[in-house]
N, C-alpha and C positions, 0 to 999 in steps of 0.2 A: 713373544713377538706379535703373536695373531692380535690381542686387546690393541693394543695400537694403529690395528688397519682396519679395526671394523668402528665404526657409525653409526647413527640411529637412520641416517640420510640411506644408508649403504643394506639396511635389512628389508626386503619386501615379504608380508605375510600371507598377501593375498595375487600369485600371478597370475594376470590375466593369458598367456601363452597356451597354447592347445597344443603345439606340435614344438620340436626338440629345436628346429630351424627359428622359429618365432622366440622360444624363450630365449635362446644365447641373443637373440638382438635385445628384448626387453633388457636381460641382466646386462648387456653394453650400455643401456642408454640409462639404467643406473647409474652404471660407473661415472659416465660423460655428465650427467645434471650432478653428479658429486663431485665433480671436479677433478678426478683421478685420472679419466682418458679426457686427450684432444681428440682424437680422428674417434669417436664407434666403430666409422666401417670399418677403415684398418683396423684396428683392435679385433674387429670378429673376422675380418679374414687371416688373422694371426691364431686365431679361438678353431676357425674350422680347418684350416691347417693344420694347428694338434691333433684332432678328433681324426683325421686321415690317416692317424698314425696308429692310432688305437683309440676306441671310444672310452669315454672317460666314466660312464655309467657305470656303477657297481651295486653289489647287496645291499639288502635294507632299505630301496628306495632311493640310496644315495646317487649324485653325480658331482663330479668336480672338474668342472672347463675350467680350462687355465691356457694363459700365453703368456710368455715375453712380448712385449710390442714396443716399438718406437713410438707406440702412440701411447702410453701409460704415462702419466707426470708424477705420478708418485704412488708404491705397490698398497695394494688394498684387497679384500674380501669383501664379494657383495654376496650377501644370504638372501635366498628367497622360495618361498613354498608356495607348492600349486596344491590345493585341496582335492583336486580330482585325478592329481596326476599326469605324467606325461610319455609317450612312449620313447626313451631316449636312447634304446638299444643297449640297453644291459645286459649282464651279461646270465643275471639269475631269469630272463624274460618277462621281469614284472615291471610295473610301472616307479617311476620314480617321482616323489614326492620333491625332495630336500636337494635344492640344489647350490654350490658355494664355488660361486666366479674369481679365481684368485689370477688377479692382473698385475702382474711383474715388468717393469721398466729395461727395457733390449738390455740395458749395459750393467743390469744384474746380475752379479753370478749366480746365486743358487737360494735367492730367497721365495722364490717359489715353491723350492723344494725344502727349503725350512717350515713353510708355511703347512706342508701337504703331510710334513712330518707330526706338528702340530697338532693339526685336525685329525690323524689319522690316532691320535692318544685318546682323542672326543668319542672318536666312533665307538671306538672297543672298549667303554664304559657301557653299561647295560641300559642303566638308565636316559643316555643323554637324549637319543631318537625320542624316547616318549616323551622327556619332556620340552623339548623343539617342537615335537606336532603339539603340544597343549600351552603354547606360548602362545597368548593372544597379542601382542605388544612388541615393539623392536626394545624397548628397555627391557622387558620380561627376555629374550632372547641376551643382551648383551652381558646383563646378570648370568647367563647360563657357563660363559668365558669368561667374566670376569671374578668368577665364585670359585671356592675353592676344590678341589678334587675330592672326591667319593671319600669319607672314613678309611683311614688308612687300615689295616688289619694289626691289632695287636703282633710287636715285634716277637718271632719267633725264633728258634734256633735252626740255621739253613738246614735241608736234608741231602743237599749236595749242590753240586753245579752244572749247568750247564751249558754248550754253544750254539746260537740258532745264527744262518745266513740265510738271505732273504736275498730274492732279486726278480727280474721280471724283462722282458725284451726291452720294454722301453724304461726302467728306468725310472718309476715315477709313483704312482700312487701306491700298487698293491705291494712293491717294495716295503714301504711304511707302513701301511697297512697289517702287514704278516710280522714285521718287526713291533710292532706296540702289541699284537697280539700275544704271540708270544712272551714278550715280558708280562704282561697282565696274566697268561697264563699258568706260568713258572710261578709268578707272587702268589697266586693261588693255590698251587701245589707245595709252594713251601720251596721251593730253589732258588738258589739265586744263579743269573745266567747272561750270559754276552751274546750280543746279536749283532753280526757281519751286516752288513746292506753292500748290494751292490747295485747302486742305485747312477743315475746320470752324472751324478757329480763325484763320480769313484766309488772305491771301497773304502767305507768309514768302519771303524772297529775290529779290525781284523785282529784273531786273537793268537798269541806269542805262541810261541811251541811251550812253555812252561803252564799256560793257560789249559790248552789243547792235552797236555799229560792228564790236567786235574780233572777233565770236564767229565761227566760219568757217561753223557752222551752225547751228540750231534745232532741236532734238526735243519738238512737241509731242504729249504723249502723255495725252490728256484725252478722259473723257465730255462733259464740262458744256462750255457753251460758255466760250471765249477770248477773250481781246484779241489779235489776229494780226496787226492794223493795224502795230504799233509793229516788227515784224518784215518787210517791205517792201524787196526790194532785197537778201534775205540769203537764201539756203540754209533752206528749210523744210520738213520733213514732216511730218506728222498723221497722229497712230495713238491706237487706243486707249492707255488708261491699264495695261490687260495687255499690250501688245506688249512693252514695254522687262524686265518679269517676264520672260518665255518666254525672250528672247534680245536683250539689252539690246546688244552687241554688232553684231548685224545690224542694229537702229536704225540705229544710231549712223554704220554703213555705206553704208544707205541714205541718211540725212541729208545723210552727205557728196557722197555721187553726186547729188541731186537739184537741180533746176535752180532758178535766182533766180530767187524768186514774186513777184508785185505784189497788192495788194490786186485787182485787177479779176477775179481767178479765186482760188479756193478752193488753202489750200497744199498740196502736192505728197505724193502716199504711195506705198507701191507699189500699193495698189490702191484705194480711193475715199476720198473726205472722209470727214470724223467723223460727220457724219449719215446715211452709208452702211452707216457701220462696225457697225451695231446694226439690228434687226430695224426693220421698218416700226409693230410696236406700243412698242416702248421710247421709239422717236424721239418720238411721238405724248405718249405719256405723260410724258415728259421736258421736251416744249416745255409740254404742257399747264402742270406744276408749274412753267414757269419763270415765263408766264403769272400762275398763282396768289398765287406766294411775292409777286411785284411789287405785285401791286393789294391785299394785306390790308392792310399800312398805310392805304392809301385809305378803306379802309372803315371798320376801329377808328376812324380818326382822323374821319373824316367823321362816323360814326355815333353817336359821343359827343361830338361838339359840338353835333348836331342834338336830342339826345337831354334836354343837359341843359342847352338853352336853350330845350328844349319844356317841362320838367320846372319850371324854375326861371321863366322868364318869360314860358311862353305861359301863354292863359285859353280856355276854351272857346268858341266864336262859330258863328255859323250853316252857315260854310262850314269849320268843323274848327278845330284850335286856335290860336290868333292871336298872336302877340306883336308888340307895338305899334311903331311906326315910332319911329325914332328912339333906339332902347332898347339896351343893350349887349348884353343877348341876343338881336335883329336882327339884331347885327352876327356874333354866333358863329354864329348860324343861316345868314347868309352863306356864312362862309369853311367849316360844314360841307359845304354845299351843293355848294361847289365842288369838295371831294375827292369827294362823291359822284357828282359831273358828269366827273369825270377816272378812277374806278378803272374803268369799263366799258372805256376808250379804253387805259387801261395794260397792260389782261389780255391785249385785243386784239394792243396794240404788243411784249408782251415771249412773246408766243407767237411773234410773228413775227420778233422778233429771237434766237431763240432756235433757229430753223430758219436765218436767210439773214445773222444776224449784224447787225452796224449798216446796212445799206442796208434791209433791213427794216422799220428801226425808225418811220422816220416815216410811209410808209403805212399800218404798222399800228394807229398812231395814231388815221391821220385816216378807216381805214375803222372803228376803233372807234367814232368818234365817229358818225359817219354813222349808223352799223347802229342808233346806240342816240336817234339824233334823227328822228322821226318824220317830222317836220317838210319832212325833204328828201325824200320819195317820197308825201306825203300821208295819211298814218299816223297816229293820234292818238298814239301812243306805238311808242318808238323798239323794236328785237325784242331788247333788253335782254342779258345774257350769254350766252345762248344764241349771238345773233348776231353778239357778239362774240368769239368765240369762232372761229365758219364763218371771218368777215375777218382772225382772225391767220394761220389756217392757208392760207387762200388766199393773203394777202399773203406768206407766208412761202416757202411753194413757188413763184410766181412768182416773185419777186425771186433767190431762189435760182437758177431756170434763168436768169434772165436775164444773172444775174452770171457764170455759165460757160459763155455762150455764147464764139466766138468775134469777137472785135470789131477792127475795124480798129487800126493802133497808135497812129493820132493819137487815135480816142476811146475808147481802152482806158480812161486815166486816169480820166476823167469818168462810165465805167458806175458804180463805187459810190458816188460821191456827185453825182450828177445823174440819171444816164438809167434806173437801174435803180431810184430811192426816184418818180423822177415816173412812168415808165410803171405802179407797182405802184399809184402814189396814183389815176392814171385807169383802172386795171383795176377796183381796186375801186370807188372811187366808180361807178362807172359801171355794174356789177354793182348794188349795192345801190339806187340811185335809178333807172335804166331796167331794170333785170330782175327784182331779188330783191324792190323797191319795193311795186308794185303786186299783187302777190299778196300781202304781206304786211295792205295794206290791204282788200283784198277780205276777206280773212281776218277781220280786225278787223269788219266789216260783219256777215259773215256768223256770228259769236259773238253778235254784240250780237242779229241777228236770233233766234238759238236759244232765248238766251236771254230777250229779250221772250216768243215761242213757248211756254216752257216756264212762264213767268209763273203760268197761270193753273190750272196744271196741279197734279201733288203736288208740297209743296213739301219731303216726303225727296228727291225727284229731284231738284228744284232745288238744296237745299241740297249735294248730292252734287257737282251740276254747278260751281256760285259756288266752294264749298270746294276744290276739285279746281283749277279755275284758279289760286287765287290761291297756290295751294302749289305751283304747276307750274315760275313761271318767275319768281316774286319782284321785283316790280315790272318783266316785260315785257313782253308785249302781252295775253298772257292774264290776268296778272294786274288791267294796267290796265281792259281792255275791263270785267270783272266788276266790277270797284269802281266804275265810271262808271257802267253800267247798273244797279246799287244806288242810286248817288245819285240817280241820275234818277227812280229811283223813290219814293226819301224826299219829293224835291220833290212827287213827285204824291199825297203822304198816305200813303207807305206805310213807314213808319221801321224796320221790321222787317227789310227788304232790306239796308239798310245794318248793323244789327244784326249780323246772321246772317255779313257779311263784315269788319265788324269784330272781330269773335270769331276766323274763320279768317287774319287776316291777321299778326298775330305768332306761329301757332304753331311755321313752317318755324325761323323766327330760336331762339325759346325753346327749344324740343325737338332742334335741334343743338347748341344752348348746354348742355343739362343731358346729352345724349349725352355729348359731349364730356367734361364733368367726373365723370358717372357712370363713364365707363370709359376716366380719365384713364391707368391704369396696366396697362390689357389690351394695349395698341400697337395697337389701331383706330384712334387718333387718332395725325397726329402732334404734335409739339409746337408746332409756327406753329398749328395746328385747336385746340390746349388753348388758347392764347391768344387767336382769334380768339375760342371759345369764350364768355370771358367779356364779351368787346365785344357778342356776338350776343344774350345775355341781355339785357344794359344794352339795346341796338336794338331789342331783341322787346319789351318791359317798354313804350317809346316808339311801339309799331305800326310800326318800319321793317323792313318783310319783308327790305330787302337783308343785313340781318346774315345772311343763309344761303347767301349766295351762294358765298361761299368754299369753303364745303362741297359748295355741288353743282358745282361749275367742277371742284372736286378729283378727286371722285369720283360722275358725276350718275347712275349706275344704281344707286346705293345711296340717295344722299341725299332726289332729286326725287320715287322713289316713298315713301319716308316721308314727307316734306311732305305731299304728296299727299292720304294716311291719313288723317293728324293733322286736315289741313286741313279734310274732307269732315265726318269728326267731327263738329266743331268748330262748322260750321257746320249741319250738320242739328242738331244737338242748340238749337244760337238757336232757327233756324224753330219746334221742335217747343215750347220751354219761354215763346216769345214775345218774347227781346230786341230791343230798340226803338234805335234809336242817331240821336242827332237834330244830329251833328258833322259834319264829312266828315272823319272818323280813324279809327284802331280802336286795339288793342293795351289794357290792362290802363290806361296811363293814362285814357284815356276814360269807365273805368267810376269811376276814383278820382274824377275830376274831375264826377261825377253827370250826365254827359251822355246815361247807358244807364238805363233803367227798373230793370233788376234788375241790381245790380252785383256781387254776390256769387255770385249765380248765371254773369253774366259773365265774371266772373275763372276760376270754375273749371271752366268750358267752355273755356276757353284752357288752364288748365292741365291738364286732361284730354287736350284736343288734342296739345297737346306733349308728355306722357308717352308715348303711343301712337308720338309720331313719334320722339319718343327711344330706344323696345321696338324698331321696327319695322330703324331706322338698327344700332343695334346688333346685331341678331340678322341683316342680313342682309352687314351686317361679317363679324360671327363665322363666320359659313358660308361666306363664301370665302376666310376666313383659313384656316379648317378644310381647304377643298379645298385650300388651296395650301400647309401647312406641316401637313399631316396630323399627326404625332405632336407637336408644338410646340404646339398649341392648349393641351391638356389632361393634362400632364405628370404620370406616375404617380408614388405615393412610393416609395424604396427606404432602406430600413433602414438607419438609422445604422452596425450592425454590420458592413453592405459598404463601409461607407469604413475600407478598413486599405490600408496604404502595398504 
């Protein structure tokens, strides 16, 4: 496929670019004089949208930006080399020489990653780097992909087999990378061998159990987690998804040397599991998004069934909006219910299975569920994603030491699926209802007491305080405690209370929903947040604060203090202008529905609230984008006249 996208028009041998910001524009304006892209600029805010997600720079000099973009008219490879190099933030800390722009058309499925699979065959030949720097010429390079492959090795007799899986967080290059590795490695050694990717566009090559009987060994060499279960009984090591890059060979040695694993202990490397292999903050952040990715379906899908069986067939009523028994929209309101009763319990379980693997899974479960049911420690409400959160990470490191502990041989078999998912389910339960329990209730107490306290007092300060909870933890304890002691006050003739947290309670939902699509193409968001995105609006539009949750679970020191903002806002602006709410609901429906004395004025106290939270999210995205990809934020322009070959 690659001979087909590449050009004489499309190779630069000499870039004039200094810095990583300046070359993705030069190699844009490649593309765009080649007729490949319409827009450059979109095309490179599509380019540095990728690079947010992980930089694209690797070993040997290499880098390879790429996008889908709406602005591509037809996919293409632009190559180009800086003699002096450039610092692109790689990941070996050298300079990168060779850089290969592969611009993919939006409504391609995976020819990008055809493309990267490709090139990632090029790398892992010995020669090809030397002779790409000793190419004076765009035909001397396109000779280099259109020639034929390295002397094959006289055909030999296999000396066995084997199965390498490759994968990577995102998905993308070093996937392919470690998978052509390995093959070239194996052909060297004399094996012949099957490689798993589990790469963006699925799992391609997954091998049979008839396969997996034959193979003499295993090389998994992956960030993300595995399936390791189905490998049981065979020869396995775990390494990074870079190990088989560096020296795909010594894998392949070690593999063979290593001892028959059982699931009751973590597979064998030369020096620690795959959750070792990586910093203590990667791990953290890695399990978090496994967490995350899991429980959005939950929420979309919960969120708009609640949303538009409030919408469609609830009516206002004393105790907030009612839809009547027996009704088909009862029944969506249901089966919303219950995704939203299951995504707390999910984020929990797939944190926890994303550190200690399936033995995890069901403690983390049932300590999500715990954490977020108040009910078992005496809580009025459960301590919501926050607390589910503490319980995957807890579950997940126990169950993990437990699982490498040393165990007798008769109950080796039975630690991953018995002894190590029940002792993690009574660690935690038993954390959360006799120890973590009751201070969370005190807790709870002692809010509601502040807040009666502050009752009588200014209500800037109140509003400060009601707004600031309910944007803190999005339907969990803080939030509930304020919306309870609102009602309780509406009861006592005071409709304003409820007002004032009606207004603050869709703004977290709204305000990362229009973040999200205000700065759909900066790469602050990713693409699961673009999509959560619009569920969150639909959710905030209905008063359900959880549409925001995704976003603070993702990243909560950016997202909870915007909430936060927006929220306090939001709410001081009710108290001050006098909105009345005579429901037990909030969000924008409420005011449609003439349940608010001033509904216009309503509405756009929410929507004020959430612009602020949308300014606040965004701006302090950008400033740690800024700190961590310095010249990449704000890419200067360079003159057309510098792109000559």
């Amino acid at each position: 496929m690659i001979n087909t996208l590449l050009s004489k028009e499309l190779i630069h041998l000499n870039l004039k670019a200094q810095n990583k910001a300046d070359l993705l524009r030069e190699m844009a304006l490649i593309l765009r004089n080649a007729g490949k892209v319409a827009d450059e600029n979109q095309f490179l805010k599509d380019v540095l949208s990728r690079e947010e997600q992980g930089c694209t720079g690797f070993e040997e000099g290499i880098a390879i930006p790429h996008a889908k973009s709406r602005a591509v008219t037809a996919p293409a490879v632009a190559i180009g080399v800086s003699r002096s190099g450039i610092d692109y933030g790689a990941e070996d800390g050298e300079l990168s020489h060779y850089f290969f722009m592969i611009a993919s058309p939006d409504n391609a499925d995976d020819t990008h990653i055809q493309i990267l699979a490709q090139l990632a065959s090029r790398f892992v030949e010995e020669r090809f780097i030397k002779q790409l720097s000793s190419a004076t010429s765009p035909e001397e390079v396109l000779a280099l992909f259109q020639g034929q492959e390295e002397e094959a090795v006289a055909p030999q007799q296999s000396r066995g087999f084997l199965i390498g899986v490759t994968g990577c967080p995102t998905g993308i290059a070093h996937t392919y990378l470690a998978a052509e590795a390995l093959e070239k490695g194996a052909r060297e050694l004399g094996y012949d061998i099957l490689v798993e990717t589990n790469g963006s566009i699925g799992v391609r090559n997954s091998p049979t159990g008839q396969q997996i009987a034959q193979a003499e060994a295993i090389i998994v060499s992956s960030d993300k987690p595995i399936d390791t279960d189905r490998f049981a009984g065979k020869k396995v090591i775990y390494t990074s998804v870079k190990a088989p890059i560096r020296g795909a060979r010594e894998v392949i040695n070690q593999a063979l040397a290593a001892p028959i694993w059982q699931p009751e202990s973590k597979p064998g490397k030369s020096t620690n599991s795959l959750m070792d292999s990586a910093g203590a903050g990667k791990n953290i952040y890695r399990s978090m998004m496994n967490g995350v990715s899991h429980m959005i379906p939950f929420v979309v899908t919960g969120g708009l069934m609640i949303a538009l069986s409030l919408t469609i067939g609830g009516v206002p009523g004393p105790h907030g909006l009612v839809i009547p028994e027996g009704s088909i929209w009862n029944t969506v309101l249901s089966v919303g219910a219950v995704a939203f009763q299951l995504m707390i319990p999910v984020l929990s379980a797939y944190i926890a299975y994303a550190i200690a693997e399936r033995p995890g899974l069901a403690p983390g479960f049932i300590g999500g569920w715990i954490a977020n049911t108040g009910s078992f420690y005496g809580a009025a409400a459960g301590t919501g994603f926050i607390g589910a959160i503490l319980a995957g990470f807890i579950v997940g490191y126990a169950v993990r030491w437990l699982a490498r502990r040393e165990w007798h041989k008769v109950i080796q078999p039975l630690v991953p699926i018995l002894i190590a998912p029940l002792l993690g389910t009574i660690l935690i339960s038993g954390l959360f209802i006799f120890v973590i329990g009751a201070p969370i209730a005190d807790l709870m107490q002692s809010l509601n007491k502040m807040l009666v306290s502050l009752s009588g007092g200014s209500l800037v300060l109140l509003g400060i305080v009601i707004g600031g909870m309910a944007g803190f933890d999005m339907g969990g304890p803080f939030n509930k405690v304020a919306f309870l002691f609102c009602l309780g006050m509406m009861t006592s003739g005071h409709p304003e209370y409820l007002g004032a947290i009606a207004c603050a309670i869709p703004v977290a939902p709204l305000g990362m929903g229009i973040a999200s699509l205000v700065a759909r193409k900066s790469g602050l968001f990713t693409p699961e947040e673009h999509e959560a995105g619009k569920a969150a609006i639909a959710m905030g539009m209905m008063g359900i604060s959880e549409g925001a949750i995704p976003f603070a679970a993702r990243d909560p020191l950016t997202v909870i203090p915007a909430n936060v903002v927006g929220s306090m806002l939001a709410s001081v602006l009710a108290f001050q202008i006098g909105i009345t709410n005579n429901v037990a609901h909030g969000g924008p429906v409420v005011a449609l529905l003439g349940a608010m004395n001033k509904p216009i004025f309503a509405f756009s106290i929410m929507l004020l609230g959430a612009m602020l939270t949308a300014v606040v999210a965004i701006s302090l995205k950008y400033i740690r984008s800024r700190k961590q990809h310095g010249a990449t934020a704000q890419p200067s322009a360079i003159s057309q006249k510098a792109i000559t070959r």
